[in-house]
C-alpha positions in Angstrom: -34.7 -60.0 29.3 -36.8 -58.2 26.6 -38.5 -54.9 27.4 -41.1 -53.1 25.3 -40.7 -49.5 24.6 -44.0 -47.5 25.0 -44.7 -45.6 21.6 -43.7 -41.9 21.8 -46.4 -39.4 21.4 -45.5 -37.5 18.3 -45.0 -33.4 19.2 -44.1 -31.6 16.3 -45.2 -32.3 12.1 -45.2 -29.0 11.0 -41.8 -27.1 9.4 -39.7 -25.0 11.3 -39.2 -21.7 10.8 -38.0 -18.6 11.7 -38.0 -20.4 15.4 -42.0 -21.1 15.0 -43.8 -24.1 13.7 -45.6 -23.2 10.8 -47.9 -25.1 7.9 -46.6 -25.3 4.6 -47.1 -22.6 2.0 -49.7 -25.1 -0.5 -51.4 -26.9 3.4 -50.2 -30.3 1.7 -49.4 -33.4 3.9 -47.4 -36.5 3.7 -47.6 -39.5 5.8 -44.3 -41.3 7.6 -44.6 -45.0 8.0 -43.8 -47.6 10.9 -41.4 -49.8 8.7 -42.3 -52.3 11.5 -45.8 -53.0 10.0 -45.7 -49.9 7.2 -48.6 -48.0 9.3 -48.8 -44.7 9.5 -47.3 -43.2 12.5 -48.3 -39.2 11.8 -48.9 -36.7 8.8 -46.2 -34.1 8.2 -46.4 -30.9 6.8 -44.7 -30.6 3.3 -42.5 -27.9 2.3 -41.8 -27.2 -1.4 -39.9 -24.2 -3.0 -42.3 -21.7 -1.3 -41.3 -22.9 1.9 -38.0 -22.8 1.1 -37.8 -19.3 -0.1 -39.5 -18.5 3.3 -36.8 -20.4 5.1 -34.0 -18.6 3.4 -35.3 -15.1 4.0 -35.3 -16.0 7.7 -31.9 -17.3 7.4 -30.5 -14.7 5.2 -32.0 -12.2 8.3 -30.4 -14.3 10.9 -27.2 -14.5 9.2 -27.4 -10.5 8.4 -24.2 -7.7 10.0 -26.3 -6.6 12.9 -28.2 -9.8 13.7 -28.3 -11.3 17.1 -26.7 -14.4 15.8 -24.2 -12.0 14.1 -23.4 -10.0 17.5 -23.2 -13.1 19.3 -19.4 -13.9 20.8 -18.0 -17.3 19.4 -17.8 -18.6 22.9 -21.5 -17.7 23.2 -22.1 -19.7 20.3 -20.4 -22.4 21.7 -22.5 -22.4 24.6 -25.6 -22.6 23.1 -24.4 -25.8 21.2 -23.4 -27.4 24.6 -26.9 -25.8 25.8 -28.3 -28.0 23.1 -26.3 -31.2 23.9 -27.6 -31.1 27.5 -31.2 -31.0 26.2 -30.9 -33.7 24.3 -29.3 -35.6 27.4 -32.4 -34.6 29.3 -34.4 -35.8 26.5 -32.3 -38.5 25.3 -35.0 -41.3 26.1 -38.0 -39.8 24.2 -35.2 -39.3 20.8 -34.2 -43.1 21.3 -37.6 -43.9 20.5 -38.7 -41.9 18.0 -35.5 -42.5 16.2 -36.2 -46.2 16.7 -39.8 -46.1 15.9 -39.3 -43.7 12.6 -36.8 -45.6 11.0 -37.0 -48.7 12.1 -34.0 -49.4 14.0 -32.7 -51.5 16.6 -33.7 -49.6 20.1 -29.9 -50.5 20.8 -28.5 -48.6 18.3 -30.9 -45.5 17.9 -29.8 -45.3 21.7 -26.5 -45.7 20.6 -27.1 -42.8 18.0 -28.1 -40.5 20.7 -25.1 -40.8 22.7 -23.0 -40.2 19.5 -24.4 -37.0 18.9 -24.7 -35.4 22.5 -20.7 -36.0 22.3 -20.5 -34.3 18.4 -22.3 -31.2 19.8 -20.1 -30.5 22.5 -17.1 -31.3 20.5 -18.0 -28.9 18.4 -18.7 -26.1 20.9 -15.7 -26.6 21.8 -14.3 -25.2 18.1 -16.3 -22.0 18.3 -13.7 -19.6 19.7 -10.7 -21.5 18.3 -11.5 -21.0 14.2 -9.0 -18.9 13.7 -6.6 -17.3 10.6 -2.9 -16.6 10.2 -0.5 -13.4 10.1 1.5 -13.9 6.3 4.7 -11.8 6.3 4.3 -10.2 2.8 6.8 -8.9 0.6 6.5 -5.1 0.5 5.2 -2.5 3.4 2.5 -4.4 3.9 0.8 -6.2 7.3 -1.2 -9.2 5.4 -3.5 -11.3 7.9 -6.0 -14.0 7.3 -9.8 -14.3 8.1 -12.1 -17.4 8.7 -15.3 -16.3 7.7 -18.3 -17.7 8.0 -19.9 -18.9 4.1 -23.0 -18.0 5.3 -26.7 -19.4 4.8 -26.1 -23.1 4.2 -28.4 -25.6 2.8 -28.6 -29.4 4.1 -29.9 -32.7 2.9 -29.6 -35.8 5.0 -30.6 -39.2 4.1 -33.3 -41.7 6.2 -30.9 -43.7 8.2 -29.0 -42.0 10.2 -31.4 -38.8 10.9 -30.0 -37.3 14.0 -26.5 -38.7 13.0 -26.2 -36.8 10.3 -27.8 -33.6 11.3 -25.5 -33.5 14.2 -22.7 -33.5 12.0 -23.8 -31.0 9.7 -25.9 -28.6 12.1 -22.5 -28.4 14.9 -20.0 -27.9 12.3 -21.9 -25.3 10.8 -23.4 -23.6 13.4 -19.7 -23.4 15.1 -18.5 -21.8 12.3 -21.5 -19.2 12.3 -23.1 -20.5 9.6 -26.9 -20.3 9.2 -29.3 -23.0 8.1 -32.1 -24.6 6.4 -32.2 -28.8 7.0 -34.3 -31.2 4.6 -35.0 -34.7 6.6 -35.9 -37.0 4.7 -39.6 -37.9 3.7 -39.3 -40.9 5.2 -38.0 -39.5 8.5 -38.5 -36.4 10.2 -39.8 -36.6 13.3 -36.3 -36.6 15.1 -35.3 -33.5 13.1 -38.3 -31.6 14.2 -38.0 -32.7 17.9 -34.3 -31.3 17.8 -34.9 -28.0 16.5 -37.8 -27.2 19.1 -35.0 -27.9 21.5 -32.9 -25.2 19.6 -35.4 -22.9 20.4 -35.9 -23.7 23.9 -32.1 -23.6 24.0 -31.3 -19.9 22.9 -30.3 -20.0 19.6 -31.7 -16.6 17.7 -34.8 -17.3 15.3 -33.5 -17.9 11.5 -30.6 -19.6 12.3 -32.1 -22.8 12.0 -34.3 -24.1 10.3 -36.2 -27.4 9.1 -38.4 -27.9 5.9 -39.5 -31.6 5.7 -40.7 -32.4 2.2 -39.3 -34.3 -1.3 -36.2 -34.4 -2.7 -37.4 -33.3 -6.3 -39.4 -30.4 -4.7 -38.0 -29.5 -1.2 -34.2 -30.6 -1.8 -34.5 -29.4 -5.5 -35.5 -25.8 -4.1 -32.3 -25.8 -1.3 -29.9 -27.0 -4.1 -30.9 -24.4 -6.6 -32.0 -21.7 -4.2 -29.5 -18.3 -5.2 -29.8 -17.0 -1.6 -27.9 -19.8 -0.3 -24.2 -20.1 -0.1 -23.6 -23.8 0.5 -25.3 -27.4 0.3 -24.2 -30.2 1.9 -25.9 -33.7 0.7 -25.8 -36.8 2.2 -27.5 -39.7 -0.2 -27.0 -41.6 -3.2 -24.2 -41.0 -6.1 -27.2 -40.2 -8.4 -29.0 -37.9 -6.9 -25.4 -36.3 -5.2 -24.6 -35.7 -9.1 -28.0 -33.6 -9.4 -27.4 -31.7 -6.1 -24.3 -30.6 -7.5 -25.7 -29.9 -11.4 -28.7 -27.6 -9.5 -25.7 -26.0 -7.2 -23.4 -25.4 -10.7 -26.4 -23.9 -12.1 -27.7 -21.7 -9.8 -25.0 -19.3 -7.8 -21.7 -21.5 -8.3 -22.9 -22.3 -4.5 -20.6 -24.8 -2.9 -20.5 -28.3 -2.3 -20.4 -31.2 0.2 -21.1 -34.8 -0.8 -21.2 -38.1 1.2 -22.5 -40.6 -1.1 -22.8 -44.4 -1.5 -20.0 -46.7 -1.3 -19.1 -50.5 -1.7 -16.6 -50.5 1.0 -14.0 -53.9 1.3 -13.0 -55.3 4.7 -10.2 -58.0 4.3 -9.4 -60.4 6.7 -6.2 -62.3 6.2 -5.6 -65.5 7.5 -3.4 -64.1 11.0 -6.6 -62.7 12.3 -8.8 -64.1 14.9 -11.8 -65.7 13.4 -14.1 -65.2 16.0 -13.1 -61.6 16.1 -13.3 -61.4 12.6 -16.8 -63.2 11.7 -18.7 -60.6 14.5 -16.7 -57.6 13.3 -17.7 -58.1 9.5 -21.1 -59.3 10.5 -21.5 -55.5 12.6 -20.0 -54.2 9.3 -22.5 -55.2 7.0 -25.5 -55.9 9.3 -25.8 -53.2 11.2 -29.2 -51.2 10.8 -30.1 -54.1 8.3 -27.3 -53.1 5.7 -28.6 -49.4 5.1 -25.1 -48.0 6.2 -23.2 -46.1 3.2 -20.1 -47.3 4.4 -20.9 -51.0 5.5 -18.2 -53.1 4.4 -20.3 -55.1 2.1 -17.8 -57.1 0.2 -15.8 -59.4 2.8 -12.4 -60.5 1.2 -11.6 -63.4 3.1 -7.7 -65.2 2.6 -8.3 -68.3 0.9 -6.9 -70.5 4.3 -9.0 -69.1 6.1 -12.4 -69.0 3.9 -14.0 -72.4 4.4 -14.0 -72.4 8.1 -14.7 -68.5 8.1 -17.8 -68.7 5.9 -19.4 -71.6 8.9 -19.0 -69.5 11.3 -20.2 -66.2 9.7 -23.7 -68.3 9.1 -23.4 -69.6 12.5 -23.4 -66.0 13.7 -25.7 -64.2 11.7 -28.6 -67.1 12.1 -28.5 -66.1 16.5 -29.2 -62.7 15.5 -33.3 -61.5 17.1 -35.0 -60.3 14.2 -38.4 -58.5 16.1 -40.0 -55.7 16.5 -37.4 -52.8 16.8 -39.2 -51.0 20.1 -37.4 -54.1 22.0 -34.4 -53.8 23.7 -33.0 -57.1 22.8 -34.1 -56.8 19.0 -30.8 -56.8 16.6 -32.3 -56.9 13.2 -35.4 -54.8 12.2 -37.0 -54.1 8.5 -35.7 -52.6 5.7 -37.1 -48.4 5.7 -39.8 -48.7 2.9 -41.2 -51.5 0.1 -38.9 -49.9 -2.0 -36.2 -50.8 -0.6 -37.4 -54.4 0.7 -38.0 -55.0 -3.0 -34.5 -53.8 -3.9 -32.9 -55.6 -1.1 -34.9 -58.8 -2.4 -34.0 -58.3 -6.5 -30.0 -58.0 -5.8 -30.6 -61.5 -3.8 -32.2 -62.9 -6.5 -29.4 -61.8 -8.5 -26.8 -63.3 -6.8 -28.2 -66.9 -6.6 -29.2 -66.2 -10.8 -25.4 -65.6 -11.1 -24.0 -68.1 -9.7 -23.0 -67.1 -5.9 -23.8 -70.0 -3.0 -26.9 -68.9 -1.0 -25.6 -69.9 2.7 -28.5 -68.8 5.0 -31.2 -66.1 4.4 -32.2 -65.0 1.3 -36.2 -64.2 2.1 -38.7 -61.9 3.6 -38.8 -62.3 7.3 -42.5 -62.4 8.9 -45.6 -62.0 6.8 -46.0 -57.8 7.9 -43.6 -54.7 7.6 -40.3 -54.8 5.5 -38.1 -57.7 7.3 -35.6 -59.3 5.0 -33.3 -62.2 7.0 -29.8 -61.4 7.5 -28.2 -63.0 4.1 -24.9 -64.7 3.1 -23.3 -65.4 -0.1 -20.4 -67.5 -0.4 -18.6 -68.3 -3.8 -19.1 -64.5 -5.2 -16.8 -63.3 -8.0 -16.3 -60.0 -8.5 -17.7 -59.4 -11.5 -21.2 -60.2 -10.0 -24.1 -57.9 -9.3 -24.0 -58.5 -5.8 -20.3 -57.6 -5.5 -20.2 -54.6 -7.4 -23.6 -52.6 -6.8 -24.3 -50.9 -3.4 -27.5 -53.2 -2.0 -27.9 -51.1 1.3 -29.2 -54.1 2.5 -28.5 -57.3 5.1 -26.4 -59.3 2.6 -22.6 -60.3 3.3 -20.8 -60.8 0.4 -17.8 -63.4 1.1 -14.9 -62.9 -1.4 -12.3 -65.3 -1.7 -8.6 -63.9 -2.8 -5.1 -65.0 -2.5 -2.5 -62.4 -2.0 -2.0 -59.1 -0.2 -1.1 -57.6 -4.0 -4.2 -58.9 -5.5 -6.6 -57.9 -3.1 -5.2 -54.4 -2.8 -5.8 -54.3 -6.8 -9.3 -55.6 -6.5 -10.7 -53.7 -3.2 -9.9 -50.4 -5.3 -11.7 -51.9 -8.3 -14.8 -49.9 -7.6 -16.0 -46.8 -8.4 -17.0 -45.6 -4.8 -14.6 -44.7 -2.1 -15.8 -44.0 1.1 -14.3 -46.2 3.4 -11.8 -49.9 3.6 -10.9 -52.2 6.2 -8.5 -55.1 7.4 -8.1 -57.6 10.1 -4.5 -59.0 11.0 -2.3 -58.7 13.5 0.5 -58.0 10.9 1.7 -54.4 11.5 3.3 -54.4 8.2 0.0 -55.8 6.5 -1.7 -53.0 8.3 0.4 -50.1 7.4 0.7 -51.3 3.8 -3.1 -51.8 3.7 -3.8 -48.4 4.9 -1.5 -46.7 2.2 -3.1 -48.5 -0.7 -6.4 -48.9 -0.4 -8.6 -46.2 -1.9 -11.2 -45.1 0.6 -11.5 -41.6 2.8 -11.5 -43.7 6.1 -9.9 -46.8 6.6 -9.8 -48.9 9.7 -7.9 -51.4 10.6 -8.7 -54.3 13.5 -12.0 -52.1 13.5 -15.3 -50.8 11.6 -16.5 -47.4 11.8 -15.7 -46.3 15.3 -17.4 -42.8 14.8 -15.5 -40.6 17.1 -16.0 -36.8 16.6 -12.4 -36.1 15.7 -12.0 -37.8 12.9 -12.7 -36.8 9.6 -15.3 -38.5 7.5 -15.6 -38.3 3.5 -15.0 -40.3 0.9 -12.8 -40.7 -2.6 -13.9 -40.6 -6.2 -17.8 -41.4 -6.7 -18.5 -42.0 -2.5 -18.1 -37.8 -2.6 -16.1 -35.0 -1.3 -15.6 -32.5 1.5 -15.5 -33.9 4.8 -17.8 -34.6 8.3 -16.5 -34.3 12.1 -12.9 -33.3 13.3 -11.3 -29.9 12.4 -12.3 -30.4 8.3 -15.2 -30.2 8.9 -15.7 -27.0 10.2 -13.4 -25.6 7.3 -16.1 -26.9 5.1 -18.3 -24.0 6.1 -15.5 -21.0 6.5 -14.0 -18.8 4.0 -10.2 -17.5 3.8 -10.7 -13.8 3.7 -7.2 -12.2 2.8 -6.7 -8.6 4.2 -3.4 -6.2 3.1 -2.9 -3.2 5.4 -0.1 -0.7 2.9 2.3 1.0 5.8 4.7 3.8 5.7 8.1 1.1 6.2 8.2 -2.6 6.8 6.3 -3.7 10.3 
């Protein structure tokens, strides 16, 4: 049975810093959007490079010899990130929907979100008082032992659809490692991020160690990348602007880098798997959160013995899903983040019926208000199309047709991104072999994106590098500190 989620009252629009809510530096304002109906849901203050400069100064403080953060035991740290899980437990219906109200998703999956990232906090508090160097026996009368270090003030950049996602993963990593921070949400979400860090307050963690500027990526995120006072960016977002986040880091202090970019991620299902399993686990590949997934495996491969049959029940599928107002619990399918991207979304589907691909089902705007685009299927796609080859971010399956294991090894990798690759069979060798060839930072097989906090996350060539979650990810924001001791004789 359908229930409607009352509309959360909206608490905090102002930036974060220093542990205090503040109004931007020029008193300018920009408006977030219902993506439901593309009303406005609040005005937010907007930070630019002043606010910035103002955020590192607090950070640099935070992160200075001396500081309480400094002082602070790493199993102290690590409680205050479980502190923070648990308020976000207590909490965790008022985040599901502002998450789902925000950014338009499912109420299903924002609650899903939130249970993801109460469990990546307290994995990560766990790592606090277990980072760690070695003892190197030298040549020569000298004791040699190694130092993780902390890199220091960190700058962070996530993307609109997965906003407490993704600063889970790059606030727990980083503030386990010691790290301070400043965090731009995107403009068309930050209402979760602004929630989360009056929680940090409220959960101990000394003021300057985090901190949240909402604002534009050519002002705001322009100001973090370039900013001299900080030691690190991480970016989440598209290959073109992950190529100026790391020109604007080059340029500035040589600061370093961690990108998690787009991708055009193959999921092949070979003719041994079951269909049924197959059809809902590439539909939940490409479909979920409308297609705005970096990794969503939006080119199916399908074995040719398997395709005709495979295709009729993909639409069968795809056409039960409840497309509705995303503040209802049964909804499945909301609208696409911003006209922007509804327009995109619609141009690659025009597209791919002007070159040639079969329309199956879809293909239009859903409703006559917000950004709602049917979930769409095209069969009959070559590789060489638009649609096959571009990353849409939107609902639209691609079904590919191929022969052999050999050849669709060769044409998965033919992409320039690399972020993540799939199979379905329940041929162990066909796994194995898949999962040594194909060209992607994760690849699952008999599965799509499970999401656990131990495992690594990053992708190959243009999809980025560096890593999210498990143990690499807190490397990411350490440095090896090598320290020689000379002695009178060999220790």
């Amino acid at each position: 049975m359908s229930e409607k989620i009352p509309l959360p009252e909206i608490k905090y629009t102002q930036l974060f810093i220093n542990n205090e809510f503040v109004n931007s530096v020029s008193g300018k304002t920009f408006a977030t959007s219902n993506p439901c109906n593309g009303k406005k849901i609040a005005d937010v203050q907007e930070g630019d490079a002043a606010d910035v400069d103002k955020a590192v100064i607090a950070a640099r403080d935070a992160f200075a010899p001396g500081s309480a953060w400094r002082q602070l035991d790493a199993s102290a740290r690590g409680r205050l990130l479980y502190a923070l899980a648990n308020l976000i437990e207590r909490d965790y219906k008022y985040l599901v929907a502002l998450e789902s109200l925000d950014c338009g998703k499912p109420y299903s999956l924002a609650l899903l979100d939130v249970e993801h990232i109460i469990h990546v906090f307290r994995y990560f508090a766990g790592w606090c008082d277990k980072i760690k160097g070695d003892t190197i026996p030298c040549d020569g009368n000298f004791f040699c032992y190694t130092k993780q270090e902390p890199v220091g003030v960190c700058g962070q950049i996530i993307p609109w659809n997965f906003p407490l996602v993704l600063l889970a993963w790059k606030w727990s990593a980083a503030l386990a490692a010691g790290c301070t921070l400043i965090l731009k949400p995107a403009e068309d979400t930050p209402l979760s991020a602004l929630y989360v860090a009056a929680l940090t307050k409220e959960a101990g963690f000394p003021a300057g160690v985090i901190n949240v500027i909402p604002g534009y990526g050519s002002t705001a995120g322009k100001a973090i990348a370039s900013h001299p006072g900080i030691q690190k960016v991480a970016f989440t977002g598209s290959t073109a602007v992950g190529r100026k986040v790391m020109s604007e880091a080059a340029n500035s202090n040589l600061k370093r880098v961690t990108l998690e970019l787009g991708g055009k991620s193959p999921l092949i299902i070979f003719k041994d798997a079951d269909l049924d399993v197959a059809c809902q686990t590439s539909l939940d590949a490409i479909m979920a959160y409308q297609g705005q997934v970096c990794c969503a495996g939006s080119r199916t491969f399908v074995q040719e013995d398997i395709y005709n049959e495979f295709v009729k029940r993909a639409v069968k599928a795809v056409e039960s899903r409840v497309i509705e107002d995303v503040m209802t619990t049964t909804c499945e399918h909301g609208p696409q983040i911003n006209e922007t991207q509804f327009k995109k979304v619609l141009s690659y589907i025009e597209a791919g019926k002007k070159e040639g691909a079969k329309l199956e089902t879809g293909g239009a705007r859903h409703g006559d208000q917000g950004y709602f685009i049917k979930p769409t299927i095209f069969s009959n796609v070559t590789d060489d199309m638009s649609i096959a080859k571009d990353e849409i971010f939107g609902p639209v399956q691609c079904i590919i047709k191929f022969k052999t294991l050999d050849e669709v090894v060769k044409r998965a990798n033919d992409t320039s991104y690399g972020l993540s690759a799939g199979c379905l069979t329940n041929d162990l060798n066909t796994a194995l072999t898949l999962a040594n060839l194909l060209q992607g930072g994760s690849v699952w097989i008999n599965c799509w994106d499970p999401a656990t906090p131990q495992a690594p996350f990053g992708g190959f060539k243009q999809s980025g590098f560096g890593k999210e979650l498990g143990e690499e990810a807190v490397k990411a924001y350490t440095q090896v500190k090598t320290v020689l001791i000379k002695l009178p004789g060999k220790p």
